[in-house]
ROFINU-572501 format. One record per residue (C-alpha): z, y, x; residue number from 0. Coordinates in nm, 3 decimals. Last residue first. Example, Ala and Ser with C-alpha at 12.3 -4.5 7.8 and 13.67 -1.06 7.14 Angstrom:
2
<rec up="0.714" north="-0.106" east="1.367" num="1"/>
<rec up="0.780" north="-0.450" east="1.230" num="0"/>
end
This chain:
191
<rec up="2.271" north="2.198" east="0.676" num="190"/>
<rec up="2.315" north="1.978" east="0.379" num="189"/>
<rec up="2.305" north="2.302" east="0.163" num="188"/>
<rec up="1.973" north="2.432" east="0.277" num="187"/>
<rec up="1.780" north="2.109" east="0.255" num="186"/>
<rec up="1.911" north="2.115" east="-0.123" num="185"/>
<rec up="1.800" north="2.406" east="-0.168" num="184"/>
<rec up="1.452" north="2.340" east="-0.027" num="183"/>
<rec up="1.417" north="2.011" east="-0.218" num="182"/>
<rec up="1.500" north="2.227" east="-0.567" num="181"/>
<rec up="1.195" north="2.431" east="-0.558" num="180"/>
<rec up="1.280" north="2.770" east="-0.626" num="179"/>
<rec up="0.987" north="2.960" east="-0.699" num="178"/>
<rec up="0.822" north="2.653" east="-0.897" num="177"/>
<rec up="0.480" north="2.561" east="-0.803" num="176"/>
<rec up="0.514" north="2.392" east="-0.492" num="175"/>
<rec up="0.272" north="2.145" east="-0.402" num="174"/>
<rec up="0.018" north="2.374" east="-0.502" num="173"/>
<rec up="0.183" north="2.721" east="-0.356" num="172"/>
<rec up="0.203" north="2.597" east="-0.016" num="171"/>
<rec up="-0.081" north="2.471" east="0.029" num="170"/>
<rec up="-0.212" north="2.102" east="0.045" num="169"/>
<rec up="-0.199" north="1.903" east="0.367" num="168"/>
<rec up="-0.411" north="1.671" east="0.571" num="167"/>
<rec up="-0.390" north="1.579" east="0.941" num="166"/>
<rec up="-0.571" north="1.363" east="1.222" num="165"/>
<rec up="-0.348" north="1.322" east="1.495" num="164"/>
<rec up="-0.481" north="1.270" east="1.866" num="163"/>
<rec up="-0.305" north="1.108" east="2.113" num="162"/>
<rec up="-0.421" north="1.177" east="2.500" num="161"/>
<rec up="-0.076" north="1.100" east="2.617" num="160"/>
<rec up="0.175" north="0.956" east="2.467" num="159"/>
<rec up="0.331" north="1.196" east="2.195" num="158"/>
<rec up="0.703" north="1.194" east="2.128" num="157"/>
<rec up="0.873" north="1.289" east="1.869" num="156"/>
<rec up="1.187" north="1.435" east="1.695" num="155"/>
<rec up="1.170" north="1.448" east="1.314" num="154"/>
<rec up="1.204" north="1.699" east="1.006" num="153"/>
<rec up="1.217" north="1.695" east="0.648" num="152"/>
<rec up="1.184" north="1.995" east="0.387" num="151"/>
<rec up="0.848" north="1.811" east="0.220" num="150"/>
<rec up="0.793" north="1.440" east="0.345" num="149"/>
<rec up="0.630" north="1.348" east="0.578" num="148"/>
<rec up="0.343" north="1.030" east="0.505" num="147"/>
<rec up="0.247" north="0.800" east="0.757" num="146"/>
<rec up="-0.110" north="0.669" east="0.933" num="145"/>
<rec up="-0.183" north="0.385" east="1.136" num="144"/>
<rec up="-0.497" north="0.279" east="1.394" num="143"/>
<rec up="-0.306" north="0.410" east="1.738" num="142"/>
<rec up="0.012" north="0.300" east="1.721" num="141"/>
<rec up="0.366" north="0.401" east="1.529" num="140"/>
<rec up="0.666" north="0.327" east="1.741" num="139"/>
<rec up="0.982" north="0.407" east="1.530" num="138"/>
<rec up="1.321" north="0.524" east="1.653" num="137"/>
<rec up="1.668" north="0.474" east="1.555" num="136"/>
<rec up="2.014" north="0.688" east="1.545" num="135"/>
<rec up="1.963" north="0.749" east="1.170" num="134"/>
<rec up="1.952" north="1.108" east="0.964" num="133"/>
<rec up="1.686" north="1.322" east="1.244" num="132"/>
<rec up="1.471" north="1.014" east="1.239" num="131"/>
<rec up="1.317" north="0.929" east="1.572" num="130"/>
<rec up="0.992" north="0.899" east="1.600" num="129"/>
<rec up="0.759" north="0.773" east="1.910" num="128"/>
<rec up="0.406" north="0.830" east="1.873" num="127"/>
<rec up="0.143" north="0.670" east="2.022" num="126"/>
<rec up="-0.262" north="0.727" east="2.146" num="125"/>
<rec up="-0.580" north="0.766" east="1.923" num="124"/>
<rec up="-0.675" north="0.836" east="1.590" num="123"/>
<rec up="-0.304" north="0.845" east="1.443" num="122"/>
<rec up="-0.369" north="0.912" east="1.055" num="121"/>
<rec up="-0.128" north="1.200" east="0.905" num="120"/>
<rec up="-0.005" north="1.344" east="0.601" num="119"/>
<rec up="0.222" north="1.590" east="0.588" num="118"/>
<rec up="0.442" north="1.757" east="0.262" num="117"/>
<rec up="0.442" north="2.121" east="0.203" num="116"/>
<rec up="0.693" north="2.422" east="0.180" num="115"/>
<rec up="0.848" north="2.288" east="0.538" num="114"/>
<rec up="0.727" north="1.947" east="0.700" num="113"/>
<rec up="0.826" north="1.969" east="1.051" num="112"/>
<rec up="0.782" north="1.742" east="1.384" num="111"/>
<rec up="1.012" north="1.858" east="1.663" num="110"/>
<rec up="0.944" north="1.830" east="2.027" num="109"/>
<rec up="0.773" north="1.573" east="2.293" num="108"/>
<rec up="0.437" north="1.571" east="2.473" num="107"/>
<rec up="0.274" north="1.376" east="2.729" num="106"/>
<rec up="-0.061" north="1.476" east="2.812" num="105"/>
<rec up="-0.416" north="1.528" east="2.670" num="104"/>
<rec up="-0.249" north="1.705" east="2.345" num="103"/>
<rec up="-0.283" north="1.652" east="1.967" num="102"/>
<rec up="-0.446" north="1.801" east="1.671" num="101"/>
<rec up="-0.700" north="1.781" east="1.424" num="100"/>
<rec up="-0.758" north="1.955" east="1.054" num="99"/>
<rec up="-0.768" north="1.855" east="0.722" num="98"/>
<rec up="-0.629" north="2.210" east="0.523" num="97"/>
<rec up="-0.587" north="2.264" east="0.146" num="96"/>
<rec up="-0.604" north="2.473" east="-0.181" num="95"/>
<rec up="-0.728" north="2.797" east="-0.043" num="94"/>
<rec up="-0.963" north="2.572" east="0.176" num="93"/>
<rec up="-0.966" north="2.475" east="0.500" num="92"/>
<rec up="-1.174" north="2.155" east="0.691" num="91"/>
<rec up="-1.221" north="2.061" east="1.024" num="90"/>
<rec up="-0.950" north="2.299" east="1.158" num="89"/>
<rec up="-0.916" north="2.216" east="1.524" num="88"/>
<rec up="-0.534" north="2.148" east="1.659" num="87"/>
<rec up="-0.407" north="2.162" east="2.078" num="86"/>
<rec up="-0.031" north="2.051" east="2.054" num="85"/>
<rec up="0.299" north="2.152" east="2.178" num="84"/>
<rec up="0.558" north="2.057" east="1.933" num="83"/>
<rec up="0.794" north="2.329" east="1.908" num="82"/>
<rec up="0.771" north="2.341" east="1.559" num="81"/>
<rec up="0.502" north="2.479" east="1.573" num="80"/>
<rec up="0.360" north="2.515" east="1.926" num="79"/>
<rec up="-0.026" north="2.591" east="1.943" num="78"/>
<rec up="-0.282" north="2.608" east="2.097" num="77"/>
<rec up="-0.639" north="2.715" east="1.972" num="76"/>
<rec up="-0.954" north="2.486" east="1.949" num="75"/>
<rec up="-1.210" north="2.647" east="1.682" num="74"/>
<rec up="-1.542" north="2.451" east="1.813" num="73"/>
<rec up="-1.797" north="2.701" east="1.920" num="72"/>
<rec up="-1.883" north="2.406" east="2.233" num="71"/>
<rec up="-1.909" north="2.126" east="1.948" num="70"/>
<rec up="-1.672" north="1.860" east="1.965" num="69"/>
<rec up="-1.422" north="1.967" east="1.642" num="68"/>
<rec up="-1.685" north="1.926" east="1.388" num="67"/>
<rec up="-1.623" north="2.185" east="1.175" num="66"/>
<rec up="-1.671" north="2.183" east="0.778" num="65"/>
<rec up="-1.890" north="2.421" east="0.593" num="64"/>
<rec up="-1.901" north="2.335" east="0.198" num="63"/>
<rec up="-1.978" north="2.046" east="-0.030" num="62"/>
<rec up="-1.581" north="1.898" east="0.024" num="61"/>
<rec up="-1.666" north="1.529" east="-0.045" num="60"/>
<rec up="-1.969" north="1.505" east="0.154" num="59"/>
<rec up="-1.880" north="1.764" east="0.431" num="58"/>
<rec up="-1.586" north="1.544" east="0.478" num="57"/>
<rec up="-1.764" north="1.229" east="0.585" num="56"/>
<rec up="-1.973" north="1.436" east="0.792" num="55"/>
<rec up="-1.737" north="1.562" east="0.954" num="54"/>
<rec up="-1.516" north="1.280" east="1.010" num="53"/>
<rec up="-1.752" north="1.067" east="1.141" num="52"/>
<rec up="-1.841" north="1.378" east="1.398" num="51"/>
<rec up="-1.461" north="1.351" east="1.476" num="50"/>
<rec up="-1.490" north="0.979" east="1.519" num="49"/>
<rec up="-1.769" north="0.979" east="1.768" num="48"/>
<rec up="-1.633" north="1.246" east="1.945" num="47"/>
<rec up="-1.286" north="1.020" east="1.992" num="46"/>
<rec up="-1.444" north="0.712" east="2.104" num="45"/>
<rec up="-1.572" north="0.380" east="1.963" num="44"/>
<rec up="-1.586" north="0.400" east="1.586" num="43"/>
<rec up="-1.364" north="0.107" east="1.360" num="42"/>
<rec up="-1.050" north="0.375" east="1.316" num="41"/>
<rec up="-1.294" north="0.619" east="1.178" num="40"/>
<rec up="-1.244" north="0.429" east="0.842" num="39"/>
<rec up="-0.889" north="0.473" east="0.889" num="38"/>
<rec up="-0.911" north="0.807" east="0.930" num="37"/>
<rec up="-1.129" north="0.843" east="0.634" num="36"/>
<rec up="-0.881" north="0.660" east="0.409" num="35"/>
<rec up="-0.570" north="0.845" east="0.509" num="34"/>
<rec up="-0.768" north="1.190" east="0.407" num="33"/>
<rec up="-0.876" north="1.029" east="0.060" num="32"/>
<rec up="-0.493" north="0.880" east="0.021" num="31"/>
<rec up="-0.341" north="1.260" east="0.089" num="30"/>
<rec up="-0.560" north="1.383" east="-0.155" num="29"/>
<rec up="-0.914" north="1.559" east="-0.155" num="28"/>
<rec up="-1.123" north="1.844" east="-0.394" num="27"/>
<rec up="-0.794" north="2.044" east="-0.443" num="26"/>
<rec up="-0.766" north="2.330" east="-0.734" num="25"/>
<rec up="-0.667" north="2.650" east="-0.734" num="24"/>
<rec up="-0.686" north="2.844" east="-1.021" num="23"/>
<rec up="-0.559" north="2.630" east="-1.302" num="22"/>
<rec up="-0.284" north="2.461" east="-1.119" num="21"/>
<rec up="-0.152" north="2.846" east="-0.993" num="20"/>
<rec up="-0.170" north="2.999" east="-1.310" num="19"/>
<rec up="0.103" north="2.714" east="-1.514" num="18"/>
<rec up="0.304" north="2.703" east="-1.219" num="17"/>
<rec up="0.363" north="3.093" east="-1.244" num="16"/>
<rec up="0.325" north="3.093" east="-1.581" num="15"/>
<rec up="0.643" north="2.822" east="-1.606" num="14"/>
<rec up="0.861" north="2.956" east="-1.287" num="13"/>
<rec up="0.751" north="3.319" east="-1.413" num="12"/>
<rec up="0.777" north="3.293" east="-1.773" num="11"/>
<rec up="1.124" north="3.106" east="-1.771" num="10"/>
<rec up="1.266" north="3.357" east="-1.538" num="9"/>
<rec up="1.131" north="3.644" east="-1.757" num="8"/>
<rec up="1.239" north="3.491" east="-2.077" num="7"/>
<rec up="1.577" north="3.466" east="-1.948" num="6"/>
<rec up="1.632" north="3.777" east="-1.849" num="5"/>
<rec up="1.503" north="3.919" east="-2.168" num="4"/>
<rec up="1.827" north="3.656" east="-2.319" num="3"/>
<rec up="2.066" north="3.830" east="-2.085" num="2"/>
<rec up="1.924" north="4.183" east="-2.200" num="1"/>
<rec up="1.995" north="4.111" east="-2.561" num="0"/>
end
């Protein structure tokens, strides 16, 4: 009797659980919406004049306050996850999802990490060198391209200087729905 209560409770948490959190928080943009404005912005001269494209691009689709990354009160802070020095500007944050801007004036290099939630990004200016933490190769992605990381993967790069990233990525608990999602333990055994 008590193994089969068990089981009802683990099956009514990962299933209500999944079940509560697709019903109350939903996203207004995908990964493919967010690649598509960058590379719309990719035909604008200059990096202002793509982050105002980007704002008002966004404040169409999302209907609600959305920062344009070149004003003085601009939200600039630096940061270093995944020790990947970079200087990022939220344009857009919901409880559902984040587009926001990064990069750094000078040459940096460090670790690239997708944890609970997969990456997408749009190169708006600059390079980045990857190389793949499984092969002993690199890959040169330009300015004018975008890629997809996925969830529990991680890279080493290298940023050129003055490249700028522009970034879109659902929370935590959208993408990942179950409590023990099965990427993450398998991550955890290969290490």
């Amino acid at each position: 009797m008590k193994f089969l209560l068990a089981l009802t409770l683990v099956f009514g948490l990962e299933y209500g659980v999944s079940w509560m959190v697709s019903g109350v928080l939903k996203t207004t943009l995908t990964p493919d919406i967010a690649k598509s404005l960058g590379e719309k912005s990719w035909d604008l001269e200059g990096l202002n004049a793509r982050f105002l494209f980007l704002k008002n691009k966004l404040g169409g689709l999302v209907g609600s306050r959305v920062s344009s990354c070149t004003s003085v009160d601009s939200a600039w802070k630096v940061n270093q996850d995944g020790l990947l020095l970079n200087s990022r500007c939220v344009l857009y944050e919901s409880m559902a999802e984040e587009v926001s801007i990064w990069g750094w004036p000078s040459q940096t290099t460090g670790l690239l990490t997708a944890e609970f939630s997969s990456r997408s990004f749009s190169i708006l200016s600059g390079r980045v060198t990857e190389w793949s933490t499984r092969e002993a190769k690199y890959l040169v992605r330009e300015a004018n391209s975008s890629w997809e990381q996925g969830r529990w993967s991680s890279c080493m790069v290298q940023f050129d200087p003055n490249t700028w990233i522009l970034e879109y990525q659902q929370r935590f608990l959208l993408e990942n729905s179950d409590l023990f999602p099965v990427e993450f333990l398998k991550s955890r055994l290969q290490q």
